[in-house]
C-alpha positions in Angstrom: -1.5 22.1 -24.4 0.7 22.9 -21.4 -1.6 25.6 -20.5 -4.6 23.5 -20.5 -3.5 20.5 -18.5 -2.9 23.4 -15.5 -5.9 25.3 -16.3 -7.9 21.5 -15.7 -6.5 20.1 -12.5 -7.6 19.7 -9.5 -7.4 23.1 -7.1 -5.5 20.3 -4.7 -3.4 19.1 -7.0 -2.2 22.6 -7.9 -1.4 23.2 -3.5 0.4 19.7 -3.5 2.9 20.8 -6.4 2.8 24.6 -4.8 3.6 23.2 -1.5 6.2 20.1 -2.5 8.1 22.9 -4.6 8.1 25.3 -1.5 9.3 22.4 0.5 12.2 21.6 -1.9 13.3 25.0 -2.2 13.6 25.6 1.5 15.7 22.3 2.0 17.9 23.4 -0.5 18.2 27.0 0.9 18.6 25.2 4.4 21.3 22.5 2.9 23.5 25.3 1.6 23.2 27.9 4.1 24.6 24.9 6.4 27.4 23.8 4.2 28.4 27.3 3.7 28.4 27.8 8.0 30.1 24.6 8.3 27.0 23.2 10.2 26.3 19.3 9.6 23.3 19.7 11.6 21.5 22.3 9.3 22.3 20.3 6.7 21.3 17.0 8.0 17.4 18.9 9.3 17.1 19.9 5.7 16.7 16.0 4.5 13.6 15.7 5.8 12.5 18.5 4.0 13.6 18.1 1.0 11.8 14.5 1.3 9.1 15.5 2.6 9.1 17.8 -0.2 9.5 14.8 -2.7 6.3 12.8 -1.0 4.3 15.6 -1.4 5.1 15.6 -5.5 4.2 11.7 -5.5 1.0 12.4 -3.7 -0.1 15.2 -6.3 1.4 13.0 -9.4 -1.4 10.2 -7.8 -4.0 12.9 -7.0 -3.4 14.4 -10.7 -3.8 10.7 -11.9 -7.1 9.8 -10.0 -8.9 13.2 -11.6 -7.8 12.0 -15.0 -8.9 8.4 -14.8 -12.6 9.9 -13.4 -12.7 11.9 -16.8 -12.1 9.4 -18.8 -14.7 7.1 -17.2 -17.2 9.6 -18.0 
């Protein structure tokens, strides 16, 4: 079932999730390598990331939603 539901969606649904992952993990990456420097400014440029990151998710969660009402119209 899992398969199937990833195999179906939307080719820009699939770069959203890609891209709000990649976001997320470079936040992190950029949170931790300033807490482990001791730099509050690294770690306070990685929010925006990170939330970026997190819009990007919502946007393919509404984008994943819109394909599957148009298939159920049909």
């Amino acid at each position: 079932m899992l398969h199937e539901v990833w195999v179906t969606a939307p080719t820009s649904y699939k770069i959203l999730v890609f891209t709000a992952m990649g976001l997320i993990a470079v936040g992190l990456i950029l949170t931790v390598a300033g807490n482990a420097a001791g730099n509050p400014g690294l770690m306070t440029a990685a929010l925006p990331v990170i939330g970026l990151g997190l819009v990007l998710h919502i946007v393919g969660l509404v984008v994943r939603g819109q394909s599957i009402r148009k298939k159920i119209r049909k």
